[in-house]
C-alpha positions in Angstrom: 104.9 272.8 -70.7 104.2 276.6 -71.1 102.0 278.9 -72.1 103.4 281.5 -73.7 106.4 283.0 -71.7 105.1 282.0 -68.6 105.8 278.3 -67.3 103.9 276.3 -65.3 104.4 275.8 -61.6 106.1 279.3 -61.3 104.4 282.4 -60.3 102.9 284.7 -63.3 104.2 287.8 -64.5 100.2 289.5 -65.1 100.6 292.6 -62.8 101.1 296.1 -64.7 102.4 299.1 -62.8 99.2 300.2 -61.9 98.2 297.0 -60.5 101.3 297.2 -58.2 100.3 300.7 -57.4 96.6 299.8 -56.4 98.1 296.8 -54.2 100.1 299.2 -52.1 97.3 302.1 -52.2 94.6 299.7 -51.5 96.7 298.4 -48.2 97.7 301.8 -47.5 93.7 302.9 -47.6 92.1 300.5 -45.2 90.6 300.5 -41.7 93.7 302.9 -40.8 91.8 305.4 -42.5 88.3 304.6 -40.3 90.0 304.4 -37.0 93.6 305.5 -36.8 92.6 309.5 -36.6 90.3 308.6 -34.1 92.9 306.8 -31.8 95.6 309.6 -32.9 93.5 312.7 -31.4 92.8 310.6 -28.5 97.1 310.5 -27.9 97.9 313.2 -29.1 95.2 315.8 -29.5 95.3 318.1 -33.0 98.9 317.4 -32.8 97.9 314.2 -34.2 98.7 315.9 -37.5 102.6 316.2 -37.2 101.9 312.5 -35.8 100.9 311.4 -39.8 104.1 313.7 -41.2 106.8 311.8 -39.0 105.1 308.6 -39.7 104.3 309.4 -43.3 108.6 310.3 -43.5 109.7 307.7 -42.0 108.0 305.0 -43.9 109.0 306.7 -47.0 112.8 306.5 -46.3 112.5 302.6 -45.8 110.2 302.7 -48.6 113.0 304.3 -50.9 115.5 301.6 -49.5 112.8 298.7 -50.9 112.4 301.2 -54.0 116.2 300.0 -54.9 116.4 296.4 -53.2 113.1 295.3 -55.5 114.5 296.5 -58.7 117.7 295.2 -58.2 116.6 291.8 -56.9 112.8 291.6 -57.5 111.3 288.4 -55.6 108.4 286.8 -54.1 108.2 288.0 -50.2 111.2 290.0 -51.3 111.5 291.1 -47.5 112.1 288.0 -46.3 115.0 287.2 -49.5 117.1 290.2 -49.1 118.6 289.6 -45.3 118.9 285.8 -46.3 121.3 286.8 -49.1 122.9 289.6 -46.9 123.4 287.6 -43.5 122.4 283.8 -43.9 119.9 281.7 -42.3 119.9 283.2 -38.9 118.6 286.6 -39.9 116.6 285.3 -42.7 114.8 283.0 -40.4 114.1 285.8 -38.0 112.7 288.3 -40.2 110.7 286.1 -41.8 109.1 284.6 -38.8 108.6 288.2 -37.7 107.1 289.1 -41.1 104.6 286.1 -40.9 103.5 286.9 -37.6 102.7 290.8 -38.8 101.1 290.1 -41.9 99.3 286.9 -41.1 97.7 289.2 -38.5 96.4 291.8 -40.8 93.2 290.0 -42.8 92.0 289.4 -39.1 92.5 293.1 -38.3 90.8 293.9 -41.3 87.9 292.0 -40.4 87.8 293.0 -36.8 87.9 296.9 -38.3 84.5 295.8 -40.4 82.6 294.0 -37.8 83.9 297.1 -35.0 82.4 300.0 -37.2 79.7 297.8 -37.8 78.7 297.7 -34.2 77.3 301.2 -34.4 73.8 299.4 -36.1 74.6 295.9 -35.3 74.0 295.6 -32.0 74.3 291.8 -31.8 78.4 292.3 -32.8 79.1 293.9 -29.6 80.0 297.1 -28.2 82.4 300.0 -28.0 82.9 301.8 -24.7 85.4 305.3 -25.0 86.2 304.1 -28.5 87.2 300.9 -27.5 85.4 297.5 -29.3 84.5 295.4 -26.2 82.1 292.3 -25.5 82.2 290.8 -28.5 79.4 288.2 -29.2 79.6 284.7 -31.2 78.1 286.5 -34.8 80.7 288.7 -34.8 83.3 286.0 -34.7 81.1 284.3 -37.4 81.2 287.5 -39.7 84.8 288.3 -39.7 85.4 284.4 -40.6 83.3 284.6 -43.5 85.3 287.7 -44.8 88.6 285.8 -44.2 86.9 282.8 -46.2 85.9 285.0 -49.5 89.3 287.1 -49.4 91.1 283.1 -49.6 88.7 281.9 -52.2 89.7 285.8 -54.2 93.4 284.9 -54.1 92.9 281.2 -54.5 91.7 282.0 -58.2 94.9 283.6 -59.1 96.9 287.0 -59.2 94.9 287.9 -62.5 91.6 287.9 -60.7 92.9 289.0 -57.9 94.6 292.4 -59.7 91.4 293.4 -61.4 89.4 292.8 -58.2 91.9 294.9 -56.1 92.7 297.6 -58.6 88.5 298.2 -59.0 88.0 298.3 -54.8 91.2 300.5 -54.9 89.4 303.1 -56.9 86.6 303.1 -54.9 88.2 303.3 -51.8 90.5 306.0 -52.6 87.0 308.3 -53.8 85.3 307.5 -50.0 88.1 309.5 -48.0 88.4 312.0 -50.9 84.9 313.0 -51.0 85.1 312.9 -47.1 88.1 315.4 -47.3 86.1 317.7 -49.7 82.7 317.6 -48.6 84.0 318.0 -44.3 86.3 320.7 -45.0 83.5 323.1 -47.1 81.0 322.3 -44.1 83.6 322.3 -40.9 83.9 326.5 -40.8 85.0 326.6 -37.1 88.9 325.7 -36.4 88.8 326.3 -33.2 89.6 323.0 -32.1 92.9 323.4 -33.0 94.0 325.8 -30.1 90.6 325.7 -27.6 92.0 326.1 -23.8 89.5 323.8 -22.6 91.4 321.1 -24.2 94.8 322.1 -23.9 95.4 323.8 -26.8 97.0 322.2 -30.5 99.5 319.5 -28.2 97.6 318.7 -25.3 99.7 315.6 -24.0 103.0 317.4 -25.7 105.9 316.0 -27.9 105.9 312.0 -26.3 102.4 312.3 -27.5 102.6 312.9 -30.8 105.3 310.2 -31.2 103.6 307.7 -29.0 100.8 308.2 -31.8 103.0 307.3 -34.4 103.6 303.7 -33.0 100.3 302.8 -31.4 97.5 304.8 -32.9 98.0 303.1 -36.1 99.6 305.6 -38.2 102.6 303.4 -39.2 100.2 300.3 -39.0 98.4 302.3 -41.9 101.4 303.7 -43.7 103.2 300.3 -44.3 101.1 299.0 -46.8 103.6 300.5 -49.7 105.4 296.9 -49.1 102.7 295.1 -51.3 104.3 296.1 -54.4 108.0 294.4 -52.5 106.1 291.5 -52.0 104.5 291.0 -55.3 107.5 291.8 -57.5 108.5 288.9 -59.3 105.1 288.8 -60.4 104.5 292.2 -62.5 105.2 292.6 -66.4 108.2 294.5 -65.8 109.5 294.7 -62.6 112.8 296.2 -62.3 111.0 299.3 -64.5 107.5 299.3 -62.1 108.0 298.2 -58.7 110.0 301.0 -57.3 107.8 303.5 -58.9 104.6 301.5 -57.6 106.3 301.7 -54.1 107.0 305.5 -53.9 103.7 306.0 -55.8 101.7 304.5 -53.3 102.6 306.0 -50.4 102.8 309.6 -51.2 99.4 309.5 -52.2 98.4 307.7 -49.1 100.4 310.6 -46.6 98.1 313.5 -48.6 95.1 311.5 -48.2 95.9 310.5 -44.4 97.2 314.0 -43.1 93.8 315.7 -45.0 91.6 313.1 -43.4 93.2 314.3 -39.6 93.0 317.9 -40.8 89.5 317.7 -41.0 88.6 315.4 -38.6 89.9 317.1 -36.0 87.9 320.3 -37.0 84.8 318.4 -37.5 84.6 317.2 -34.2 81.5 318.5 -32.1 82.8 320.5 -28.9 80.3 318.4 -27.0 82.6 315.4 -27.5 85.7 317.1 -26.3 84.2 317.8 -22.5 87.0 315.0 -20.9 89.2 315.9 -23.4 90.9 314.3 -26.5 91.8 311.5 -24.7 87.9 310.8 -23.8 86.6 311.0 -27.0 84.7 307.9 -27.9 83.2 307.0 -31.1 82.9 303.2 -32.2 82.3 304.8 -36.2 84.3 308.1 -35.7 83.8 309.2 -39.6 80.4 308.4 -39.8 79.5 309.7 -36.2 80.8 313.4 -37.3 79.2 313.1 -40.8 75.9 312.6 -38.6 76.7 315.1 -36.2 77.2 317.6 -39.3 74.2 317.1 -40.6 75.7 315.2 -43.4 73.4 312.1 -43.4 74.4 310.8 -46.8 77.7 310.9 -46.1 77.2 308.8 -43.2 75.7 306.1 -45.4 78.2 306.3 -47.7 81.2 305.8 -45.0 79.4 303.0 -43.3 79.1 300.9 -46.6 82.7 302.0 -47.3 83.7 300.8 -43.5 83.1 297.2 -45.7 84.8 297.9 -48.7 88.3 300.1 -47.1 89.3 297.3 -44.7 88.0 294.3 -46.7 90.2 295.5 -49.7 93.0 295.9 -47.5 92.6 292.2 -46.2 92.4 290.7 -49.8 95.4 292.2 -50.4 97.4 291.0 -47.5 95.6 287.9 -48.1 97.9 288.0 -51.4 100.8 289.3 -50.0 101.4 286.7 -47.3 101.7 283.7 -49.1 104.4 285.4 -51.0 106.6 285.8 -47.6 105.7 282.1 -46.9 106.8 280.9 -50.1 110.1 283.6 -49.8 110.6 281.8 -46.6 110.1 278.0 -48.0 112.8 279.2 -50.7 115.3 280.6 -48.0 115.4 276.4 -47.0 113.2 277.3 -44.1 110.2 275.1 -45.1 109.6 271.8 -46.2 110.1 271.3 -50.7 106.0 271.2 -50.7 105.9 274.9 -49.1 107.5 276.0 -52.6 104.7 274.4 -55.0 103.1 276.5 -57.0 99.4 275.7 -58.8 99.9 274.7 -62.0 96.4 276.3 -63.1 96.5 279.1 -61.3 100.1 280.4 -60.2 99.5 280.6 -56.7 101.3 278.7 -54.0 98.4 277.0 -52.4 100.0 275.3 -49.4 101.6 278.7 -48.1 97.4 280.1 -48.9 95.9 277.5 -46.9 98.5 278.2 -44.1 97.7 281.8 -44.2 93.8 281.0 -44.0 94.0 279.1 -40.8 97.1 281.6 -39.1 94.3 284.5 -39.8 91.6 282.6 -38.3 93.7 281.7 -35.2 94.8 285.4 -34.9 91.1 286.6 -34.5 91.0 284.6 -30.8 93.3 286.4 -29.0 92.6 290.2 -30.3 88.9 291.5 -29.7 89.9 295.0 -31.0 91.7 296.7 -33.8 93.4 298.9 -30.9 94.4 295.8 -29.3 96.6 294.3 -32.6 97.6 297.5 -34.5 100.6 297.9 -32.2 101.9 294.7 -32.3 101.6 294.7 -35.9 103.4 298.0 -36.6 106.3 297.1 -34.7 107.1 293.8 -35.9 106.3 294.9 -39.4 109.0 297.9 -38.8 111.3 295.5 -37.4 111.5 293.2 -40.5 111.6 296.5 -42.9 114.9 298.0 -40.6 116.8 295.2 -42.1 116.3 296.9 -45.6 118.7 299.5 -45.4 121.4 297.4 -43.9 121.2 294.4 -46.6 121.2 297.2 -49.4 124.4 298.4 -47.6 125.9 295.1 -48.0 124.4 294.8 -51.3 126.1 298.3 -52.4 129.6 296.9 -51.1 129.5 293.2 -52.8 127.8 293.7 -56.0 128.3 297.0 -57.2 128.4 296.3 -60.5 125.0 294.8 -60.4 122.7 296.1 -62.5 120.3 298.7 -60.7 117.3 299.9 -62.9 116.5 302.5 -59.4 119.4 303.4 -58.0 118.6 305.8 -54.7 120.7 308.6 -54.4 122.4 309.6 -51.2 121.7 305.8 -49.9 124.8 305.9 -47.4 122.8 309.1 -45.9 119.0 307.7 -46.0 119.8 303.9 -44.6 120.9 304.9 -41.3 118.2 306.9 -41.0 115.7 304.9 -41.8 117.8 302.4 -39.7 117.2 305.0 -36.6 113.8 305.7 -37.6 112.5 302.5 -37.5 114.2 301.8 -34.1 112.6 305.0 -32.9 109.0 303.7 -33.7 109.8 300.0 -32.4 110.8 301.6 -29.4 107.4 304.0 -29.1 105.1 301.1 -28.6 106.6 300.2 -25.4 107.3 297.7 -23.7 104.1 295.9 -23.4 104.3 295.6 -27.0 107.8 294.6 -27.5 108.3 291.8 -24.3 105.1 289.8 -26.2 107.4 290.2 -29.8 110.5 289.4 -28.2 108.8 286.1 -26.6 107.3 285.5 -29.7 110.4 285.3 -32.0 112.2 283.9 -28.9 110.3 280.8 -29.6 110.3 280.6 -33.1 114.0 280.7 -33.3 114.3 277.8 -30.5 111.4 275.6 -32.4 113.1 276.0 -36.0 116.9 274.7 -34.2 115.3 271.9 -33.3 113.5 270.9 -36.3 116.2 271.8 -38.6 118.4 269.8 -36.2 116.3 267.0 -37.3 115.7 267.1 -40.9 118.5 267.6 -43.5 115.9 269.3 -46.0 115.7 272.6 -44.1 119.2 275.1 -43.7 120.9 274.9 -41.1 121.9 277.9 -38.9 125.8 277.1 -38.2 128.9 278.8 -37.3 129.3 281.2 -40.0 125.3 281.7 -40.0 126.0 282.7 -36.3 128.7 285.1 -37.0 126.6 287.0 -39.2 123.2 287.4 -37.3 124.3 287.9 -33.3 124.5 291.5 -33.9 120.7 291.5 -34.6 119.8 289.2 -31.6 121.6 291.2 -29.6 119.5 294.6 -31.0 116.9 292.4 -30.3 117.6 292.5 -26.8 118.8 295.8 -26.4 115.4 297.2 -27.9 113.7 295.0 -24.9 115.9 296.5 -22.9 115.5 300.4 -23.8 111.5 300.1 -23.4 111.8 298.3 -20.1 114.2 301.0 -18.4 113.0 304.1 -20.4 111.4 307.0 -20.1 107.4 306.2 -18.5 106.2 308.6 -21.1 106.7 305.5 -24.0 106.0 302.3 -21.7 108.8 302.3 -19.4 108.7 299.9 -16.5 112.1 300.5 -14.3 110.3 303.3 -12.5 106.6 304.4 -12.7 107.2 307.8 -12.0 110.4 308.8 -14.5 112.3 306.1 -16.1 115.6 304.8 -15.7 116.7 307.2 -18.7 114.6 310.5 -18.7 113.1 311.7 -21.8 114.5 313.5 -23.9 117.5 311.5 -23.4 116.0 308.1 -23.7 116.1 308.8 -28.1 119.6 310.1 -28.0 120.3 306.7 -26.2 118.0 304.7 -28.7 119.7 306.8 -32.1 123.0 306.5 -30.8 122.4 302.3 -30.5 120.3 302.2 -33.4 123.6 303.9 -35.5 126.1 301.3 -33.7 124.1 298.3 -34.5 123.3 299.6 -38.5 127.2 299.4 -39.2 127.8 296.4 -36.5 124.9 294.5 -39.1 126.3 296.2 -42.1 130.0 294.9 -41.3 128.6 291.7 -40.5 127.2 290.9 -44.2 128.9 289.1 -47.0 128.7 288.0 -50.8 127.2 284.2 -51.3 126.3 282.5 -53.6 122.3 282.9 -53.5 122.6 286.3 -54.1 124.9 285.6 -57.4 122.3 283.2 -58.2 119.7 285.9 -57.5 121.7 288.9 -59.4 121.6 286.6 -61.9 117.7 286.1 -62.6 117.0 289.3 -62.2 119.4 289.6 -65.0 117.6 287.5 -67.1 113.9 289.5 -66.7 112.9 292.4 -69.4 114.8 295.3 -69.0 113.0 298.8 -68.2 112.9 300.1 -71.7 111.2 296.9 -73.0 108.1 297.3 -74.5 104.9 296.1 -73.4 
């Protein structure tokens, strides 16, 4: 039966251009914005700002890899297709167990960002010591479960309600930091901040600073969001024509807004804050705290209300995006047949929604702080977009003919170096990060070959499947590696003075890898037959120049 073009039990094609826009804006513009300047001056002092440039760059050249692979081959949880058809089942199933843990995580960041700002007038949610959310007590755990709950029961009623929901917070959210912007930078007259000898000066804690920032602060955590619009392909009016423009639309505007927001906040910041220095400034509302201390007491108001809105928008819409990478992974073969059902009524895949309800409940245990996730996040979402530029390599040499609506100039130039780049950032949040990521797709990969061992309905990761993924495995371990013996400056553990590999040199050792295993997993891709099968919907959808 269908309803117009659309049939039932598939996924409906509702979301303009704009929608697509507002789903990667309105991730892009979330706690990051409340928090991650805060945690970047502490690292990396009014350097911070260069911090938001290299993060803001290297997100957009993955971003213009995903601005090709999702109008060539627009899907649901798109990120978790693309190295299936490249590489098979082994890679597949690894970067979509990574991408489940990162974005499962992010609706319970997103309430721990409300509840943490919150703190400032709520006593009874805890509190914050050196900008730092500790003690948390019982009603905050209540609070941030009740979010989770209404951001389910958003999605649950289908991508239409969910588009005009998102695309109306969107708006609002991007006029908070914009007034904020404006209204700090007419009343913040003294830049002195920027080179004050009592604090070092503009780099305080030098270059590994500002790239440490980059990784753990939360810049990259912030700047990721453009993947909404990958993720929610298959379900816009025309998205060969919209999602690549959705995806470079998005985050542009989100590195203005971010690198304005440290501009000023750094300026803003009252000198009797700064007395142990950038890395002992501590405020649990840091917006909000400087709008007080300005004398701007409406603005205050206005950013805690909007400490609400930002992250909870930006949890609805990774509420919506995960299901998508469950369902992507219960259509690589990776998940039981009732994984891939679809509502009938309301076009949404409600056992991958229920999964993501309780996953987001269960991450809110272990993390008490938005500190204490954002780096785990960021580098096991940059993990599972590295594979991006290698499966549109592969892509490039099997299927040239393929029809590309976006077709990204100078690709063979910007994939390896969004290849290094993202290497470069995984490698930045250390090795207490990576060791807990390793272990964590460690045991995913050893669970899934014994359950697929057992049951015929799930792929199997065989010989060929082998061939084609060790190279990632062993990047896998060779990133575990670089952390433990590198420089102490980024996490190092060989030696707690230096490092087994000094720095500068430890990043000619990780670029140098990083290029040796993007041609190693390049070389180790192949045509299938799923990706024929793939070229060949995408065929079948409305063409760019179709009318609406």
């Amino acid at each position: 039966m269908q309803t117009g073009r659309q049939k039932s039990g598939q996924l409906r094609r509702e979301m303009s251009y704009l929608d697509l826009s507002f789903a990667g804006l309105g991730a892009i513009i979330g706690s990051g914005w409340l928090f991650a300047v805060l945690y970047a001056a502490q690292t990396a002092g009014p350097a911070a700002i260069i911090s938001w440039v290299i993060g803001g760059v290297a997100c957009l050249f993955i971003a213009l890899v995903y601005a090709e692979l999702s109008g060539f081959l627009p899907e649901a949880g798109g990120a978790t297709r693309y190295p299936q058809y490249s590489h098979g089942p082994l890679v597949g199933f690894i970067v979509s167990w990574a991408a489940f843990i990162a974005y499962a995580s992010v609706p319970a960041i997103e309430a721990e960002a409300v509840v943490q700002y919150a703190s400032h007038y709520i006593k009874g949610f805890g509190s914050t010591v050196n900008g730092s959310f500790s003690g948390k007590q019982p009603l905050a755990f209540i609070v941030e479960a009740i979010l989770l709950i209404i951001f389910f029961l958003i999605n649950v009623y289908g991508v239409k309600l969910y588009a005009k929901v998102n695309s109306f917070v969107t708006f609002l959210k991007f006029l908070t930091p914009t007034l904020t912007i404006l209204v700090v930078l007419f009343v913040a007259k003294d830049w002195s901040n920027y080179s004050a000898p009592a604090t070092h000066g503009f780099a305080p804690y030098g270059t590994a600073g500002v790239l440490v920032a980059v990784s753990t602060a939360g810049i990259v955590f912030s700047f990721l969001g453009f993947r909404q619009a990958v993720e929610m392909a298959a379900e816009a009016k025309h998205p060969q024509r919209d999602a690549p423009r959705a995806i470079i639309t998005a985050l542009v505007a989100g590195m203005i807004v971010y690198v304005l927001l440290q501009v000023v906040f750094i300026a803003a910041i009252p000198k009797s804050e700064l007395t142990h220095g950038w890395a002992g400034l501590s405020l649990s509302s840091p917006f909000a705290q400087v709008a007080s201390a300005l004398g701007l007491g409406w603005l205050a108001t206005i950013l805690y209300a909007d400490a609400v809105l930002s992250p909870s928008g930006t949890g609805l819409v990774y509420f919506a995006s995960t299901p998508r990478v469950i369902l992507g992974s219960a259509r690589n073969g990776y998940l039981g047949r009732s994984w891939r059902r679809i509502s009938d009524k309301t076009g949404i895949p409600m056992f991958a929604m229920v999964a993501t309800i309780i996953a987001s409940l269960i991450f809110l245990l272990p993390f008490p702080t938005w500190q204490s996730l954002v780096g785990v996040i960021s580098a096991a979402t940059v993990f599972t977009y590295i594979m991006g530029p290698v499966s549109l390599a592969v892509f490039r040499r099997h299927h040239a003919s393929a029809n590309r609506p976006y077709r990204l100039g100078g690709a063979n130039i910007i994939g390896p170096i969004a290849f290094v780049m993202g290497s470069l950032i995984i490698y930045f949040s250390g090795w207490e990060t990576v060791w807990k990521l390793t272990v964590g797709y460690a045991i995913g990969i050893i669970i899934y070959l014994i359950v697929s061992a057992a049951r015929s309905d799930l792929a199997r990761i065989n010989a060929q499947a082998w061939r084609q993924g060790v190279w990632l495995v062993v990047f896998i371990a060779v990133s575990l590696l670089e952390t433990y013996f590198g420089s102490k400056r980024f996490g190092g553990q060989y030696n707690h003075l230096t490092g087994l590999i000094h720095y500068p040199w430890d990043l000619v050792v990780v670029i140098v890898l990083a290029i040796v295993f993007y041609y190693w997993g390049v070389a180790s891709g192949s045509a299938s037959k799923d990706t024929e099968d793939a070229i060949e919907r995408a065929g079948q959808l409305e063409q760019p120049n179709s009318s609406e």
